[in-house]
Backbone and ligand atoms as CSV (ligand in chain L), in Angstrom:
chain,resi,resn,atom,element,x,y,z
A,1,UNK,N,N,91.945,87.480,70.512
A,1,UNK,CA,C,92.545,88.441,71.442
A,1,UNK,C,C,93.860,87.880,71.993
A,2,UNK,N,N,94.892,88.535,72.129
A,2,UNK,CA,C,96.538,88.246,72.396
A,2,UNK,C,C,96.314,88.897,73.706
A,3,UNK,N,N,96.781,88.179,74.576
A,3,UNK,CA,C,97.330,88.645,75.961
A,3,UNK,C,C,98.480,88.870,76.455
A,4,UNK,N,N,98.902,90.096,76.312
A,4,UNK,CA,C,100.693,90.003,76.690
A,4,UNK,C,C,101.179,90.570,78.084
A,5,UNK,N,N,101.744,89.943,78.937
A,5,UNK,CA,C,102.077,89.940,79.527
A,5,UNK,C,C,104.069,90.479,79.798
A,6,UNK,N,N,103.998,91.774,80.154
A,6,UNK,CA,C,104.885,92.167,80.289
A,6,UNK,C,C,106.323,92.387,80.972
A,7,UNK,N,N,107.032,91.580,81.336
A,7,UNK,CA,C,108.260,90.938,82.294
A,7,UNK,C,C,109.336,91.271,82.007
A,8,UNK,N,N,109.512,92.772,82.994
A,8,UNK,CA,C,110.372,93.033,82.852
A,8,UNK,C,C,111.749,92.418,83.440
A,9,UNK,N,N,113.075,92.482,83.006
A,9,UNK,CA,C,114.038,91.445,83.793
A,9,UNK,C,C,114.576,92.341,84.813
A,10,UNK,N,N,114.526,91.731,86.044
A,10,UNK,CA,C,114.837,92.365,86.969
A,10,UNK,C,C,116.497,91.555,87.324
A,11,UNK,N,N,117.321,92.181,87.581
A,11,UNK,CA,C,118.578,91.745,88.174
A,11,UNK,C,C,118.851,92.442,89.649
A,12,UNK,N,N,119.550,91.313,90.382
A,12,UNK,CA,C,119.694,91.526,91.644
A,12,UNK,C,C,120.763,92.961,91.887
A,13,UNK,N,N,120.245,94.239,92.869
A,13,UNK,CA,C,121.233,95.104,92.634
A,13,UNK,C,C,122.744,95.017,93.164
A,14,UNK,N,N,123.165,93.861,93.812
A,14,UNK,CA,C,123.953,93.629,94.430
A,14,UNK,C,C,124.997,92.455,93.264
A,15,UNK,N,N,124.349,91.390,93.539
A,15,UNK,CA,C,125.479,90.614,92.517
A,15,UNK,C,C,124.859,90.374,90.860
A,16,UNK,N,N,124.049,91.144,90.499
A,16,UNK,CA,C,123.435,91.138,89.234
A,16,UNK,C,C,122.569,89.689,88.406
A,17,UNK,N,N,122.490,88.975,89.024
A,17,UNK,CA,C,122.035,87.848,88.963
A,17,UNK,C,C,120.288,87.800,89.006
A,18,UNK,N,N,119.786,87.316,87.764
A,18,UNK,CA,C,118.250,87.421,87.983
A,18,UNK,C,C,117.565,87.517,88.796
A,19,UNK,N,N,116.372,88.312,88.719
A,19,UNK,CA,C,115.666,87.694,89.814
A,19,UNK,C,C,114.346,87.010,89.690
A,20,UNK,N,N,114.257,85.779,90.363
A,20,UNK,CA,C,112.812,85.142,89.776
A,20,UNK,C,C,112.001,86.361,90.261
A,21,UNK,N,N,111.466,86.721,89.428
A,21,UNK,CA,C,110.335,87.553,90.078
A,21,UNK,C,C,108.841,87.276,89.664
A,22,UNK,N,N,107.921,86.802,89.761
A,22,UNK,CA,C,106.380,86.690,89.515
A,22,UNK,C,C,105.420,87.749,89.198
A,23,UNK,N,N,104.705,87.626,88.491
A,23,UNK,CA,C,104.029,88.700,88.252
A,23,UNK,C,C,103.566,89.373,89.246
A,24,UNK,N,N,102.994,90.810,89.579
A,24,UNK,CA,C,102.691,91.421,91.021
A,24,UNK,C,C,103.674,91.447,92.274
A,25,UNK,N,N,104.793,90.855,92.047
A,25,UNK,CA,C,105.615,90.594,93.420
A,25,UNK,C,C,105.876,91.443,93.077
A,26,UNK,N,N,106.478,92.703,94.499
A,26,UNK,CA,C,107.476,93.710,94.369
A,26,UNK,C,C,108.289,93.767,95.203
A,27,UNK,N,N,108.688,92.792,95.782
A,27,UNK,CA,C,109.994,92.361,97.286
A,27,UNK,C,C,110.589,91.265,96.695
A,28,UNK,N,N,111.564,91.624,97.062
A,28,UNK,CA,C,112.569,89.907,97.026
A,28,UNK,C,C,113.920,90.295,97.995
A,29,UNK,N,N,114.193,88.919,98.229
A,29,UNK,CA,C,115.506,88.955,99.061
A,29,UNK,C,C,116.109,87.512,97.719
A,30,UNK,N,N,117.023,88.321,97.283
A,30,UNK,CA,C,117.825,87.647,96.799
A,30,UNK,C,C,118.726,86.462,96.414
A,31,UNK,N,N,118.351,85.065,96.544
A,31,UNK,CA,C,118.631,83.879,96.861
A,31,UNK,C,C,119.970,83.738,96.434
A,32,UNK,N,N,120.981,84.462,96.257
A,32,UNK,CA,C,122.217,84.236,95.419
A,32,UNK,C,C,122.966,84.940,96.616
A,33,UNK,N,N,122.845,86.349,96.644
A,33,UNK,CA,C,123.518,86.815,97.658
A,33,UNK,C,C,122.328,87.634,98.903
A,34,UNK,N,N,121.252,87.446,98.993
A,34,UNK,CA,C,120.628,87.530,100.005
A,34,UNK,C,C,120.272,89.370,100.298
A,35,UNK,N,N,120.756,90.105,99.423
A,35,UNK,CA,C,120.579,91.459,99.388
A,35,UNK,C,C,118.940,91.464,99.472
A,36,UNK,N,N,118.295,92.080,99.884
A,36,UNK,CA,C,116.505,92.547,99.892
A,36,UNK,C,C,116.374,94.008,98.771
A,37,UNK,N,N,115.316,93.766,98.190
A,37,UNK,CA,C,114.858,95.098,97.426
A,37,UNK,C,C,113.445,95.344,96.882
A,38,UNK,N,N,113.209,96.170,96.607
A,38,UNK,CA,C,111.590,96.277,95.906
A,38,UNK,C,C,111.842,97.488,95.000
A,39,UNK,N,N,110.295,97.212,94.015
A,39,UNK,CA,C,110.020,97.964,93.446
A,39,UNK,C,C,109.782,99.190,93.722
A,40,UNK,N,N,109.748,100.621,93.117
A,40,UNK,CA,C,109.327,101.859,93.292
A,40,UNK,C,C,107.792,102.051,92.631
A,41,UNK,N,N,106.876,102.484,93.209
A,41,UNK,CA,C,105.619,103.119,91.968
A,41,UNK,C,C,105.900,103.213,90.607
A,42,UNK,N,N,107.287,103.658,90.226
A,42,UNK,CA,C,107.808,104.128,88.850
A,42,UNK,C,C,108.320,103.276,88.700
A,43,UNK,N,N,108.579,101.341,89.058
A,43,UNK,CA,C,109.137,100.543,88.532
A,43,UNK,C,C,110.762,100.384,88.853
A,44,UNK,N,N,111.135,101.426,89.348
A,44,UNK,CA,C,112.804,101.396,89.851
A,44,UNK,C,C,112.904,100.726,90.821
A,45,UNK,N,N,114.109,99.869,91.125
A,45,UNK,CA,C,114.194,98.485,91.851
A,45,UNK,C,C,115.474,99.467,92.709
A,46,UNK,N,N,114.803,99.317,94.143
A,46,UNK,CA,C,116.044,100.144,95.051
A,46,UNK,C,C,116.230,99.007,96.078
A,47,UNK,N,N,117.307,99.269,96.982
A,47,UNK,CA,C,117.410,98.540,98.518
A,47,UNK,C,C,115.870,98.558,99.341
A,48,UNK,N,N,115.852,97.420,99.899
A,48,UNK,CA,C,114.831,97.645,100.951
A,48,UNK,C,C,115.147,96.585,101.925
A,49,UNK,N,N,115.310,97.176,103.283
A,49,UNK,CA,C,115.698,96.081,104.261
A,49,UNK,C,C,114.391,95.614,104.822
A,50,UNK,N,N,114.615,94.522,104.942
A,50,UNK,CA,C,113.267,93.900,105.215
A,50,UNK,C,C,113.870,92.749,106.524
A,51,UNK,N,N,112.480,92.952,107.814
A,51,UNK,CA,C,112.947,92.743,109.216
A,51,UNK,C,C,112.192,91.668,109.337
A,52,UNK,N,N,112.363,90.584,109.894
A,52,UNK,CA,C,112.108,89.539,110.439
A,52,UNK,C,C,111.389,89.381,111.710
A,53,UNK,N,N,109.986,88.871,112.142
A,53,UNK,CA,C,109.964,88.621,113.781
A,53,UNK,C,C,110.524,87.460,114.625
A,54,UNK,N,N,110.975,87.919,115.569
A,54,UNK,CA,C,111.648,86.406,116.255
A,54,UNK,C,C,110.411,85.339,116.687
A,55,UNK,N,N,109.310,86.108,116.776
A,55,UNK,CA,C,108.377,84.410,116.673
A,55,UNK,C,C,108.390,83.873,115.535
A,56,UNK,N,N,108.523,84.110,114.655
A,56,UNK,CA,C,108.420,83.287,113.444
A,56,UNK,C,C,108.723,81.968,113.527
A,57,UNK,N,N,107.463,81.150,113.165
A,57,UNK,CA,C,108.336,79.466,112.670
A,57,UNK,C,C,108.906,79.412,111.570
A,58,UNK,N,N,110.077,78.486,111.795
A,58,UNK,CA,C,110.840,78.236,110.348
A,58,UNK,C,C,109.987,77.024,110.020
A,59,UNK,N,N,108.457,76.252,110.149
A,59,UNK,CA,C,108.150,75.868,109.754
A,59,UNK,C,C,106.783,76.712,108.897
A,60,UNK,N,N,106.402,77.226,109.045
A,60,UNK,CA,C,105.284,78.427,108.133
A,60,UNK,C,C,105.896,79.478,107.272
A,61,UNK,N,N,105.947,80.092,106.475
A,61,UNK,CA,C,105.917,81.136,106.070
A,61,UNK,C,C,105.137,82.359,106.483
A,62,UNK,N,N,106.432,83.009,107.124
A,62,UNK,CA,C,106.025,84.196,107.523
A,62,UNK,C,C,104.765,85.326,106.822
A,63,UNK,N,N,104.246,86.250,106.773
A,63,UNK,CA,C,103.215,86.887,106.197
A,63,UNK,C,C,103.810,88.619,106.532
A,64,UNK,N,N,103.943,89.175,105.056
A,64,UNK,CA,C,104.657,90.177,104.767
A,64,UNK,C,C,103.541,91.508,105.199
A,65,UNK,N,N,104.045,92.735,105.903
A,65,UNK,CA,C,103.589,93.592,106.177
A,65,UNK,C,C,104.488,94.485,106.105
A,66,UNK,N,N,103.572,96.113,105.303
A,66,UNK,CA,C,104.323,97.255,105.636
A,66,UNK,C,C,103.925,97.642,107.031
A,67,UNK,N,N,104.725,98.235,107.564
A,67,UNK,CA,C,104.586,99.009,108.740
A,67,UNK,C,C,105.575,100.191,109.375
A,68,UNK,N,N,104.240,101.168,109.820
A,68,UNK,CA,C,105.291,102.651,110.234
A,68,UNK,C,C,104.229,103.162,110.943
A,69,UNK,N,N,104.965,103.904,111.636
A,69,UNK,CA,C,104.522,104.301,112.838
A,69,UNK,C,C,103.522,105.776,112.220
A,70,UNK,N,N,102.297,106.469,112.514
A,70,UNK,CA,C,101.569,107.479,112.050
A,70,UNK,C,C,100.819,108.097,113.645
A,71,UNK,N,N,100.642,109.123,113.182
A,71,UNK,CA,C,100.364,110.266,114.335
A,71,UNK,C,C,98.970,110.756,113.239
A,72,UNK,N,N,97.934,110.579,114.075
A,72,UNK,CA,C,96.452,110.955,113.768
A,72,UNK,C,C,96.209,112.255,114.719
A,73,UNK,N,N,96.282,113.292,113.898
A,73,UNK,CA,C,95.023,114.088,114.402
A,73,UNK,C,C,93.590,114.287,114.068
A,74,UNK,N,N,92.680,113.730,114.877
A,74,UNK,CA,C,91.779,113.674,115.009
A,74,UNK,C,C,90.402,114.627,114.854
A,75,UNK,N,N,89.415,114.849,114.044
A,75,UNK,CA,C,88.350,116.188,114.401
A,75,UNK,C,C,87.001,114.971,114.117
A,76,UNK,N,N,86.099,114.504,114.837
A,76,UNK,CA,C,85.481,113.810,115.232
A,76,UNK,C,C,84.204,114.169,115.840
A,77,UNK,N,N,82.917,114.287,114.897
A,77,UNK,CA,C,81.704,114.486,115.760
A,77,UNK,C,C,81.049,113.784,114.965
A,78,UNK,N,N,80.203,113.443,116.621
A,78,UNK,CA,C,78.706,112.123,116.554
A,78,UNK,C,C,77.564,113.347,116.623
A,79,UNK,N,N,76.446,112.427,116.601
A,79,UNK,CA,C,74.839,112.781,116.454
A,79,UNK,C,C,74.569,113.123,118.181
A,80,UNK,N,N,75.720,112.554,118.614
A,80,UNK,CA,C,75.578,112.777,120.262
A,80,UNK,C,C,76.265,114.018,120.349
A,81,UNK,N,N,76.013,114.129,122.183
A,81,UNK,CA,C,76.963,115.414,122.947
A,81,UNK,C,C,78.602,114.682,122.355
A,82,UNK,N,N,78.981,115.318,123.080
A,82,UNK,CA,C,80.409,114.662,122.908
A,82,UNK,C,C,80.301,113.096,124.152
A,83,UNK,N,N,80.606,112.273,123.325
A,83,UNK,CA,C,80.250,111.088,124.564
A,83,UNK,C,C,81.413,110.109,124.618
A,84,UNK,N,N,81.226,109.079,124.850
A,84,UNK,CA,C,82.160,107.751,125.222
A,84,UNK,C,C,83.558,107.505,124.079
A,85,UNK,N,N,82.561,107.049,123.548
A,85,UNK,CA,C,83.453,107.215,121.639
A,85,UNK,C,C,84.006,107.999,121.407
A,86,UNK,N,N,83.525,109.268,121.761
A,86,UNK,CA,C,84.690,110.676,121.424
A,86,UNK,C,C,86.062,110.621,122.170
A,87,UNK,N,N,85.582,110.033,123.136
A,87,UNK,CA,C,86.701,110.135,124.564
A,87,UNK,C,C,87.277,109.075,124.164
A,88,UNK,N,N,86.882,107.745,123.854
A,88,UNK,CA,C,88.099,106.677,123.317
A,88,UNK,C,C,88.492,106.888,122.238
A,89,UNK,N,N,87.881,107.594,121.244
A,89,UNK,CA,C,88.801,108.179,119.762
A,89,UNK,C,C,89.922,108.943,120.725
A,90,UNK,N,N,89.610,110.097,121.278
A,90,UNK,CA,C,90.470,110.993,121.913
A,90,UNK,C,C,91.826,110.217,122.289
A,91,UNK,N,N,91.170,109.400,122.870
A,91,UNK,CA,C,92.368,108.792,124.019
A,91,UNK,C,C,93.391,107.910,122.912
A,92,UNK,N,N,92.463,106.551,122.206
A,92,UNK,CA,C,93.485,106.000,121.347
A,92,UNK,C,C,94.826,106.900,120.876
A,93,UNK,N,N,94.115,107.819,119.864
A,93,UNK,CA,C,94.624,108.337,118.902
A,93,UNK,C,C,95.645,109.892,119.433
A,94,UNK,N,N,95.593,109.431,120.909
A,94,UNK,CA,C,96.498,110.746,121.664
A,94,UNK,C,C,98.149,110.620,121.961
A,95,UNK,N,N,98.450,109.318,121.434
A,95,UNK,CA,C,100.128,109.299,120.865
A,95,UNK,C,C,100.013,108.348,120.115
A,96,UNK,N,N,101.367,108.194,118.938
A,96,UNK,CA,C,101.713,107.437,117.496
A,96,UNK,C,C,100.928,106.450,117.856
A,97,UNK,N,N,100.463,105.808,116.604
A,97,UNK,CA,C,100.206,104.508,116.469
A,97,UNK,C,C,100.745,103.397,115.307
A,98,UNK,N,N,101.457,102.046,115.483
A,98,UNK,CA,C,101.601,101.731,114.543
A,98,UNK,C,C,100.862,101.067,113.137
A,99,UNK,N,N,100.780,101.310,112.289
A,99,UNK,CA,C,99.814,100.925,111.412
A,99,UNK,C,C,100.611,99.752,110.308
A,100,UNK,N,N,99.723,98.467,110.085
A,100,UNK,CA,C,100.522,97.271,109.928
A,100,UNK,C,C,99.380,97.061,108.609
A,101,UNK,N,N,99.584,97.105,107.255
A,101,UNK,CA,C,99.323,96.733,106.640
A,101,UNK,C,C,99.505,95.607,105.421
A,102,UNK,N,N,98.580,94.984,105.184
A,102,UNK,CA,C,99.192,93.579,104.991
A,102,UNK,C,C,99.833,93.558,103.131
A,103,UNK,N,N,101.200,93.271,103.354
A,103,UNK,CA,C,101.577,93.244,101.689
A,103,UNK,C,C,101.493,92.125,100.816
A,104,UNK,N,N,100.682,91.103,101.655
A,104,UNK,CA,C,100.766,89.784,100.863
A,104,UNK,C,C,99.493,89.854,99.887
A,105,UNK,N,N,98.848,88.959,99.022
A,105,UNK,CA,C,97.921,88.968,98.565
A,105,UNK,C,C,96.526,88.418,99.278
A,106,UNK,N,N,95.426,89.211,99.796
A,106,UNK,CA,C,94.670,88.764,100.111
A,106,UNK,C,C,93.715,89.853,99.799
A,107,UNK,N,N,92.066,89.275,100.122
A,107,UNK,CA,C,91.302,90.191,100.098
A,107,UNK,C,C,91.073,91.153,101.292
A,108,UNK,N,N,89.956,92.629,100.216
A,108,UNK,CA,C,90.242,93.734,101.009
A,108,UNK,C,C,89.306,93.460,102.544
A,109,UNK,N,N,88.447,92.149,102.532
A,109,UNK,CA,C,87.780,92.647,104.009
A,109,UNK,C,C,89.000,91.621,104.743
A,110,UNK,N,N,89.524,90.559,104.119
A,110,UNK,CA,C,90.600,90.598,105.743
A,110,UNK,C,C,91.966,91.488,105.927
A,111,UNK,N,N,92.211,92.230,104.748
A,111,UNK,CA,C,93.343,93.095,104.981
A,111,UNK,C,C,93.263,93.948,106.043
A,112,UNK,N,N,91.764,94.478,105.888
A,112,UNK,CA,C,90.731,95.033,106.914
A,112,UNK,C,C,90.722,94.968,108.220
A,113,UNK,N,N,90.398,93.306,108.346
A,113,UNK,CA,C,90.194,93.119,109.400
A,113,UNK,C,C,91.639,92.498,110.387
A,114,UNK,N,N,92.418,92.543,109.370
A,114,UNK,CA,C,93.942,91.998,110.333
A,114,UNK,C,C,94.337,93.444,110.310
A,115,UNK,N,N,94.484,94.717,109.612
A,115,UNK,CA,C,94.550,95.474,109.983
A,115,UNK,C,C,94.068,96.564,111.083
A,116,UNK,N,N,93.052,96.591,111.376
A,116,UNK,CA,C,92.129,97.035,112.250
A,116,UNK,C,C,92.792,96.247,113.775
A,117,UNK,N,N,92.654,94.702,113.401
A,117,UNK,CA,C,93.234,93.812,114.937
A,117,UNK,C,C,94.755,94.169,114.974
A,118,UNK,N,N,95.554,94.919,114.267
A,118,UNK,CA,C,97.156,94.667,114.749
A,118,UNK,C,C,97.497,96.544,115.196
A,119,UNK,N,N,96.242,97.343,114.531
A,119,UNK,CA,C,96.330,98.304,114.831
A,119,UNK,C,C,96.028,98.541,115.992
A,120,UNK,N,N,95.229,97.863,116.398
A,120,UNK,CA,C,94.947,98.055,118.168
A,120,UNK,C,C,95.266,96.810,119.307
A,121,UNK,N,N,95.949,95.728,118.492
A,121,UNK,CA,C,96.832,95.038,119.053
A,121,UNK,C,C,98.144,95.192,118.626
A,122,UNK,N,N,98.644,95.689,118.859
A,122,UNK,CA,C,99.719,95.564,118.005
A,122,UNK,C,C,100.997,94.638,118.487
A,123,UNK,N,N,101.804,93.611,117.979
A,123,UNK,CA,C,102.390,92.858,118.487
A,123,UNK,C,C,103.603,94.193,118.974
A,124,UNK,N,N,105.017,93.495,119.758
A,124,UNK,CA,C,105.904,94.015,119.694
A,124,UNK,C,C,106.841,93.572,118.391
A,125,UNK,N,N,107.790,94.590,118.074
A,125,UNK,CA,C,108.414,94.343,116.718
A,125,UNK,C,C,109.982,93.894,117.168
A,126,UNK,N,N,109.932,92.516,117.668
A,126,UNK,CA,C,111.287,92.227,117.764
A,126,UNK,C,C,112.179,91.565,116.651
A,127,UNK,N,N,113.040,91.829,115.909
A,127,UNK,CA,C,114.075,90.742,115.586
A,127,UNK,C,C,114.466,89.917,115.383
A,128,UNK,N,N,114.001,88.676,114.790
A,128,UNK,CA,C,114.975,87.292,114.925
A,128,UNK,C,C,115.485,87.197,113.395
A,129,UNK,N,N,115.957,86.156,113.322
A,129,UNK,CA,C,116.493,85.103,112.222
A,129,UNK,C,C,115.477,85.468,110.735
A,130,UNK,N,N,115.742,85.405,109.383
A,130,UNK,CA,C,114.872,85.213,108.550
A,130,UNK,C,C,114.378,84.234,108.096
A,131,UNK,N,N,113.194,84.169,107.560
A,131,UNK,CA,C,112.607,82.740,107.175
A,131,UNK,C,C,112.228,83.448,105.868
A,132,UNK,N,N,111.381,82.156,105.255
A,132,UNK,CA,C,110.461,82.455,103.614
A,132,UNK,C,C,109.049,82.774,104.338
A,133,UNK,N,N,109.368,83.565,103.460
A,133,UNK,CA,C,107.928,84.865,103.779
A,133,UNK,C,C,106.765,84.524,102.002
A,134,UNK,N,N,105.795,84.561,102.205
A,134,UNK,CA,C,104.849,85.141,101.038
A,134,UNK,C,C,104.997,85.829,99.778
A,135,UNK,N,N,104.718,85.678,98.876
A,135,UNK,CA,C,105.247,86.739,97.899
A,135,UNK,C,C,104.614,88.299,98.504
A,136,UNK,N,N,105.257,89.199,98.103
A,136,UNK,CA,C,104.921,90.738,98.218
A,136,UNK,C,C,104.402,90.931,97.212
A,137,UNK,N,N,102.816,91.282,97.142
A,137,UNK,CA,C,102.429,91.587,96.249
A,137,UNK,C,C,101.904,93.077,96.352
A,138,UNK,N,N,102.224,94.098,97.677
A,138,UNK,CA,C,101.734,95.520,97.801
A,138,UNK,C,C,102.928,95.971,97.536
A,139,UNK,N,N,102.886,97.068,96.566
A,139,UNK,CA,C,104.302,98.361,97.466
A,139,UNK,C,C,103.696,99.046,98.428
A,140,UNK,N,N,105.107,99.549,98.983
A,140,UNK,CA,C,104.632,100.741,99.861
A,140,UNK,C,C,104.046,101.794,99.547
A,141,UNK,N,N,103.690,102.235,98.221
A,141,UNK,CA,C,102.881,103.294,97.778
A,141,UNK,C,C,101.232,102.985,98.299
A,142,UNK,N,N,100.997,101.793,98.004
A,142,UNK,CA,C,100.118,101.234,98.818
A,142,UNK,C,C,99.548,101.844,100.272
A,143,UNK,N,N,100.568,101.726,100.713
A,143,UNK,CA,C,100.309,102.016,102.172
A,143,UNK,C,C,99.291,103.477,102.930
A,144,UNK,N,N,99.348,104.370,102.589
A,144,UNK,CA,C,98.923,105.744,102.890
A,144,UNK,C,C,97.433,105.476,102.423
A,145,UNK,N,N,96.948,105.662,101.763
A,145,UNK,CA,C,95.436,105.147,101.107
A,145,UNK,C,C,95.122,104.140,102.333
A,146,UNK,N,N,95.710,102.946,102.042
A,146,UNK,CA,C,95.265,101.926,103.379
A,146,UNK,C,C,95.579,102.210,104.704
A,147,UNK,N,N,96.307,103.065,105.381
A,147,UNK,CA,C,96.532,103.080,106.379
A,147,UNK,C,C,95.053,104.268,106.864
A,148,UNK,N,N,94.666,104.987,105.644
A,148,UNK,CA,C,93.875,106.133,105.948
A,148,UNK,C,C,92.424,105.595,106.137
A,149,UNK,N,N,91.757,104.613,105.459
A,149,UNK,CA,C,91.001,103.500,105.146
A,149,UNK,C,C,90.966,102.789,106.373
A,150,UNK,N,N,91.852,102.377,107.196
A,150,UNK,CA,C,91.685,101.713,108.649
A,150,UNK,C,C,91.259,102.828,109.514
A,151,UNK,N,N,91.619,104.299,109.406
A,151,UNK,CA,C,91.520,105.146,110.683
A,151,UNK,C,C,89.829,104.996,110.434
A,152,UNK,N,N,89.286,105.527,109.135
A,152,UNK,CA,C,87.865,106.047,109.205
A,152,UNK,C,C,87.009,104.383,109.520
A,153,UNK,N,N,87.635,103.308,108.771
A,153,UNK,CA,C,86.818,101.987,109.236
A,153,UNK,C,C,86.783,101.811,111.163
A,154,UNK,N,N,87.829,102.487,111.632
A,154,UNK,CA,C,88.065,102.357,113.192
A,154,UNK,C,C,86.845,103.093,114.056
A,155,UNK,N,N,86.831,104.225,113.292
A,155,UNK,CA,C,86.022,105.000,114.111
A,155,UNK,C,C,84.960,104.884,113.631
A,156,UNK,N,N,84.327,104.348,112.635
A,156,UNK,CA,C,83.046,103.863,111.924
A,156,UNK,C,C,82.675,102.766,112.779
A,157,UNK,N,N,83.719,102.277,113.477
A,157,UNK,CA,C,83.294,100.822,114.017
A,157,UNK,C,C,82.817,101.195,115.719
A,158,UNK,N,N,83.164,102.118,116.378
A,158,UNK,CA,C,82.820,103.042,117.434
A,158,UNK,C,C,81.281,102.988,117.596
A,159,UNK,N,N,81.086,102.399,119.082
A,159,UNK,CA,C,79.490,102.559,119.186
A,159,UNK,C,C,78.736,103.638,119.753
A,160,UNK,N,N,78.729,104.675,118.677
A,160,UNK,CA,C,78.201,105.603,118.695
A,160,UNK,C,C,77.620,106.198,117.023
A,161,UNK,N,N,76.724,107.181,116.376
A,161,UNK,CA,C,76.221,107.444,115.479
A,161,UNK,C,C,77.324,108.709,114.834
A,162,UNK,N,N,78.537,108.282,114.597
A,162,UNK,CA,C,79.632,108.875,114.098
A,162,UNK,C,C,79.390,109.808,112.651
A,163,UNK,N,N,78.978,111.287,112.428
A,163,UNK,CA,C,78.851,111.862,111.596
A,163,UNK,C,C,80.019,112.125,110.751
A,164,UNK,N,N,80.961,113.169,111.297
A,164,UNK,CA,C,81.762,113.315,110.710
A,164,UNK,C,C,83.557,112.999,111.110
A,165,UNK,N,N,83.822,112.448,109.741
A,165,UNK,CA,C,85.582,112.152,110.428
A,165,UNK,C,C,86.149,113.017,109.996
A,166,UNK,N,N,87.291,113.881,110.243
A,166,UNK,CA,C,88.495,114.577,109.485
A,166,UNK,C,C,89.176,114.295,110.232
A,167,UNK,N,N,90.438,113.518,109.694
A,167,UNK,CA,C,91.603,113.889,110.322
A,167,UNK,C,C,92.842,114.063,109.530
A,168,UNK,N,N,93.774,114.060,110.231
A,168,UNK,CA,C,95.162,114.149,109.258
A,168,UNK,C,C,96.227,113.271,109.927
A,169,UNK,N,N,96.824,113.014,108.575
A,169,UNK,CA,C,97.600,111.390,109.378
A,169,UNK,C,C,99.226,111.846,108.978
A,170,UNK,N,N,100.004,111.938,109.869
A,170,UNK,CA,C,101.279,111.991,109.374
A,170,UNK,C,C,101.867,110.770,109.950
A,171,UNK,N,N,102.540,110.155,108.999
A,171,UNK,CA,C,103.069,109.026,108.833
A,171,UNK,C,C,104.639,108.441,108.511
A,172,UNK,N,N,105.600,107.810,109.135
A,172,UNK,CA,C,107.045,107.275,109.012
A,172,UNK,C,C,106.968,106.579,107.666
A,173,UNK,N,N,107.705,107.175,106.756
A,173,UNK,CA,C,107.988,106.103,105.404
A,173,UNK,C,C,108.232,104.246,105.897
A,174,UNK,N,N,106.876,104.147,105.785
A,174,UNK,CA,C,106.815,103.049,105.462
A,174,UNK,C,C,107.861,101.158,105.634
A,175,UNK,N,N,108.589,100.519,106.379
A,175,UNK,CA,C,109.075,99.412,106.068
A,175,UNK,C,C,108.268,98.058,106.007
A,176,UNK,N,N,109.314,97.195,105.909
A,176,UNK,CA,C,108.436,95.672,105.352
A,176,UNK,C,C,109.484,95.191,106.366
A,177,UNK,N,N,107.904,94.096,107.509
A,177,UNK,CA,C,108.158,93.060,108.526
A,177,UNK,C,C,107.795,91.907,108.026
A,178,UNK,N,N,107.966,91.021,108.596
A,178,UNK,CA,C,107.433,89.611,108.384
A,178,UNK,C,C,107.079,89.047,109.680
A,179,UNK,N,N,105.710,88.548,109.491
A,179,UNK,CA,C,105.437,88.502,110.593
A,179,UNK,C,C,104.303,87.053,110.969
A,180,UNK,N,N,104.137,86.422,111.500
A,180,UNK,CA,C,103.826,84.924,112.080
A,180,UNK,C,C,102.138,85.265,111.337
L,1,ZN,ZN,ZN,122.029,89.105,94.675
């Protein structure tokens, strides 16, 4: 059995200059002239600005996340009256929330579970300096599936006997942070 492995050459869109790219990565910032870009679902290599947090140590490598802001509407019934849980679904999910999903490579129960903690912690998204970040191994196509996957794990996690979820998630296209 032959295993082929398919690599395509990616050139930087800015000064045309290779790009190391690894298998599964779909981000890079450009080590030649520092331009940022990623892949498309369809393989097309566009701009993508990619934001930095000012906590970051320049001694760690930062840890790559999409993130955008999504507006949940909510339709939510338990085995109960309407009770506690209904009222903190209610309340959370009663303006935007940001949803931070992780683009580095890891597995799905801590993507899970750092998702779930940043969704209801959510740091503030300030600014600093860039550092070396993780390879990107999600696109943002990624994102919608997983961001939808945290709402129902959220309210699954609600202590109450949660029957049914529907909701509808409208969501900000997607960017890439880096984040401590
Ligand atoms: Zn370049």
């Amino acid at each position: 059995m032959t295993l082929t492995v398919e690599l395509i050459p990616l050139n930087c869109l800015r000064c045309d200059l290779p790009i190391p790219a690894e298998v599964e990565e779909v981000a890079w910032i450009c080590r030649n002239c520092g331009a940022s870009m990623t892949l498309t679902e369809v393989g097309e290599l566009i701009p993508c600005e990619i934001f930095f947090a000012a906590d970051l140590s320049p001694r760690q490598k930062g840890k790559p996340f999409w993130v955008a802001e999504g507006k949940v509407k909510l339709m939510r019934e338990s085995y109960t009256a309407i009770g506690k849980s209904d009222r903190e679904a209610e309340a959370f999910w009663s303006r935007p929330r940001l949803f931070f999903v992780p683009a580095y490579q890891c597995e799905l129960q801590e993507m899970l579970a750092v998702g779930i903690h940043l969704l209801t912690n959510p740091p503030s998204l300030v600014r600093g300096p860039s550092t070396d970040f993780l390879p990107v191994t999600h696109s943002a196509a990624d994102f919608r599936p997983f961001a939808e996957f945290l709402v129902i794990a959220l309210e699954a996690a609600r202590k109450d006997k949660v029957k049914t979820v529907h909701f509808e998630l409208e969501l900000q296209p997607p960017v890439l942070w880096i984040l401590p």
